[in-house]
C-alpha positions in Angstrom: 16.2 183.0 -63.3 16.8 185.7 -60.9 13.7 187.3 -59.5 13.7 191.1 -60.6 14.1 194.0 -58.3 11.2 196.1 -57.7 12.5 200.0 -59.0 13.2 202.4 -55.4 9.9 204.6 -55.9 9.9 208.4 -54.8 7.4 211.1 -54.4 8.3 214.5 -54.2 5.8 217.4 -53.5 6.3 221.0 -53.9 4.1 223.9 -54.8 6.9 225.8 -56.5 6.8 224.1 -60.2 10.1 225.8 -61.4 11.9 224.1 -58.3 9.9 221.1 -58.6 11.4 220.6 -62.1 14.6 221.2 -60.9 14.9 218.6 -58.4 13.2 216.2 -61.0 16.4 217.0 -63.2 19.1 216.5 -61.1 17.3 213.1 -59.6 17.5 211.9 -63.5 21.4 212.6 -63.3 21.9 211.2 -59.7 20.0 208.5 -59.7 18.8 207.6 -63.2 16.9 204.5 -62.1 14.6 206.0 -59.4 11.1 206.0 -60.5 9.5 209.4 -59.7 5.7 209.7 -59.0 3.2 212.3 -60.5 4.4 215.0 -57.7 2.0 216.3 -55.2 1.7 220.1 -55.2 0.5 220.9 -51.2 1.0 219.3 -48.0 -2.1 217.6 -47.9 -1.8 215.7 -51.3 1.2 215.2 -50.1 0.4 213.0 -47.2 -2.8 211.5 -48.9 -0.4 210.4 -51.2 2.2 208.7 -49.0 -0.6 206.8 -46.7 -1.8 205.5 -50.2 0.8 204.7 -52.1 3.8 204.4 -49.8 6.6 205.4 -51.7 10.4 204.5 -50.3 11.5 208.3 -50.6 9.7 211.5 -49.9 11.5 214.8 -51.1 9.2 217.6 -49.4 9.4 221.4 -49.5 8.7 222.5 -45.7 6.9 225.5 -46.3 3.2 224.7 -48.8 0.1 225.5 -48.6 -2.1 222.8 -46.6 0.2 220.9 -44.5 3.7 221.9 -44.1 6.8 219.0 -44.5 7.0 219.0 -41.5 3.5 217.9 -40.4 3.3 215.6 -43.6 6.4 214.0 -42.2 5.3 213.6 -38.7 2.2 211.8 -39.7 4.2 209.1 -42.2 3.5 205.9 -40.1 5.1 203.4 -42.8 8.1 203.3 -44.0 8.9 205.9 -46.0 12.5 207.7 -45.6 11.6 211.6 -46.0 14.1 214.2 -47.7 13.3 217.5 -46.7 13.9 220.4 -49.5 13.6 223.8 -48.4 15.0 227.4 -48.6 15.1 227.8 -44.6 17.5 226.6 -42.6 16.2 227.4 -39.4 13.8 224.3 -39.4 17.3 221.3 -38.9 16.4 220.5 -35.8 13.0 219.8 -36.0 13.6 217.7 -39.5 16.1 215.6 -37.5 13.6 215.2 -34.3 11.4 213.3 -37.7 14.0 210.8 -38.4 14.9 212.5 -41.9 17.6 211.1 -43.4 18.6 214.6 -44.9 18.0 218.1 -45.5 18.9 219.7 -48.4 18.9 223.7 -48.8 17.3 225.5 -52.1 19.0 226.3 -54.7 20.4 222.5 -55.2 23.4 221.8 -56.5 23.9 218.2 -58.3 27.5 217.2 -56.2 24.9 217.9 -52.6 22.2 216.1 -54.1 24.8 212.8 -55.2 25.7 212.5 -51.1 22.1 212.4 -50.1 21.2 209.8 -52.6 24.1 207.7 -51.5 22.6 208.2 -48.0 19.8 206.6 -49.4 20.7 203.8 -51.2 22.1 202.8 -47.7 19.7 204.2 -45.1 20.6 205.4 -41.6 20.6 202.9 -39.1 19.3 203.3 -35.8 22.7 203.6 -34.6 23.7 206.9 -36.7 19.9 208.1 -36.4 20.5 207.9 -32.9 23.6 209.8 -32.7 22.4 212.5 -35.3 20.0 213.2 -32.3 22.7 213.5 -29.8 24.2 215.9 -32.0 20.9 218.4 -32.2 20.3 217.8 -28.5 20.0 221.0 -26.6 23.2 221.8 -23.9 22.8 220.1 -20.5 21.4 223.2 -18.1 23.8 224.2 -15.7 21.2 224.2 -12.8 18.4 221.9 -14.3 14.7 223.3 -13.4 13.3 222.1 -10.1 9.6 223.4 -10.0 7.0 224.3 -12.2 4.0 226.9 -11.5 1.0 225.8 -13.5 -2.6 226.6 -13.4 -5.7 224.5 -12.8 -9.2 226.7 -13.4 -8.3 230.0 -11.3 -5.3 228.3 -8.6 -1.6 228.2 -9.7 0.4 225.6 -8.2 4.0 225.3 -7.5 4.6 221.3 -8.6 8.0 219.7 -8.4 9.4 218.5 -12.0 10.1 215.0 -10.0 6.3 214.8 -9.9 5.9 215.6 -13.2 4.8 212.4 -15.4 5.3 213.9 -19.1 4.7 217.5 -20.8 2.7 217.8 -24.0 1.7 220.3 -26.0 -1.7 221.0 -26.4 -2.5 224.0 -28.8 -1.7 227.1 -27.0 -0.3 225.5 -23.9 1.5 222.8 -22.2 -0.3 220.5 -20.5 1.6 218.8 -16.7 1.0 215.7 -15.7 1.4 214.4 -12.5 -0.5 211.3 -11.2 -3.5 212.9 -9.9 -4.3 216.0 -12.3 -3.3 218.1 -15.5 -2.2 221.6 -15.4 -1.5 224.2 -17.7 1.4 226.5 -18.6 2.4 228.6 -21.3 6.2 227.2 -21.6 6.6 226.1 -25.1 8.4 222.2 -24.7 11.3 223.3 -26.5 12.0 225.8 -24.0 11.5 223.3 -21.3 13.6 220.7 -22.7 16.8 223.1 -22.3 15.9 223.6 -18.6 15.4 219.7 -17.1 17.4 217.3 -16.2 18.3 215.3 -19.8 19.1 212.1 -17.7 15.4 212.2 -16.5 13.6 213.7 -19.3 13.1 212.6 -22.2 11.6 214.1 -25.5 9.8 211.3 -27.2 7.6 213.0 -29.9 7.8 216.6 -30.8 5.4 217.7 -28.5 6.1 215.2 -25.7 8.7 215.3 -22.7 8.3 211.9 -20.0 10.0 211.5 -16.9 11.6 208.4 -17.1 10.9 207.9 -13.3 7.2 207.6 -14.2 8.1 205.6 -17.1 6.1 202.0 -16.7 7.1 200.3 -20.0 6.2 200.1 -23.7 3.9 198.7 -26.3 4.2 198.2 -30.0 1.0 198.0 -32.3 0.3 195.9 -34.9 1.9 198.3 -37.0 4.9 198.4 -35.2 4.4 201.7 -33.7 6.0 202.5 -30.3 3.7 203.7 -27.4 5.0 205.0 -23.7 3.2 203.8 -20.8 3.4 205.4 -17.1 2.9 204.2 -13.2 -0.5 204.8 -12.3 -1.8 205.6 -15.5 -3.8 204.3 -18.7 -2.5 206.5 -20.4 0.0 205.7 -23.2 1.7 208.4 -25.5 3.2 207.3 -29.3 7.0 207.6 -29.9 8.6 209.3 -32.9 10.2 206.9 -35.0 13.4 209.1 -34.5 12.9 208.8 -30.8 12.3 204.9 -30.7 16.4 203.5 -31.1 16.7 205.5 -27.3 14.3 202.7 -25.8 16.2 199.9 -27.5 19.2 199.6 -24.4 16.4 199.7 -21.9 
């Protein structure tokens, strides 16, 4: 007797219950066989949610109260493929940069809905996720950025990017790395990403740039989680799971 598949379980959380119904509705048309969880109505049910019960799909509004999609999606560390629903469409490039296998724009429409579910019944391979990054990648900079003034207590300092380990965000600022200290500067890593050297630099989380020069190897936890590791350094730094298929040729 043939063992019987376990149903494709979803989650979807959204604190607008009007839109939350509607999505519910036109999941029952596109996919009448998907099993749909009690829905979480914030961010941080949300991601409670997911850690515990691990559905396969997450449909999540970007914008509730708590923790937005975004951050919910950024802290999945299973499997879960995430569907971002949302009324903004300012926030693609970001949803890509968290390996999600679509975004959908408010108010749905059922034939929209039918391609993303087809998406899912056959997930993105690294491959496509890969190439979707490509695709969001900011232009290569005409003269890429050479030098970096940063701050350490009251004395800026003029450091050469070459020297530079990896950026990362920390709160306000943006911490540099170089082999013997940390600075500070103000320059938000988006905005530095579109000035360096892409062959050099890579973005490997949201709020991490590495200089591949500096780059000593990689480790994978027991949960399969990818971590960066420099020259000269204990430090190691995780990899986004949409980051992770750029390691795989090296």
């Amino acid at each position: 007797m043939p063992l019987k598949r376990k149903p494709t379980r979803a989650l979807i959380a959204d604190d607008e219950p009007h839109l939350l119904r509607h999505l519910q509705s036109l999941l029952a048309q596109a996919w009448p066989e998907l099993e749909l969880l009690r829905p979480a109505r914030d961010g941080l049910e949300a991601a409670e949610r997911i850690a515990n019960e691990a559905p396969d799909i997450a449909f999540l509004d970007i914008q509730m109260p708590g923790l937005t999609g975004l951050e919910v999606a950024q802290g999945i560390e299973g499997n879960t493929l995430v569907v971002f629903v949302t009324a903004y469409d300012e926030y693609a490039v970001r949803a890509f940069e968290t390996a999600a296998v679509d975004y959908l724009l408010k108010p749905l429409k059922l034939e929209r809905l039918q391609r993303t579910v087809d998406r899912l019944k056959a997930p993105v391979s690294d491959d496509g996720l890969a190439r979707a990054l490509e695709q969001w990648a900011p232009p290569r900079p005409a003269q890429p950025l050479r030098w970096v003034r940063a701050s350490k207590g009251e004395i800026t300092h003029q450091i050469a990017v070459t020297d530079v380990v990896y950026f990362h965000a920390d709160e306000k600022y943006t911490v540099v790395r170089t082999r013997d200290a940390e600075h500070l500067i103000r320059t938000p890593i988006q905005e530095l990403l579109e000035q360096l050297d892409p062959d050099q630099f890579w973005q490997v989380h949201r709020s991490t740039i590495i200089n591949l020069a500096m780059l000593a190897g990689t480790r994978r936890d027991d949960d399969s989680r990818l971590f960066v590791r420099f020259k000269g350094l204990s430090t190691e730094l995780p990899v986004s799971r949409a980051y992770v298929p750029r390691f795989k040729a090296m």
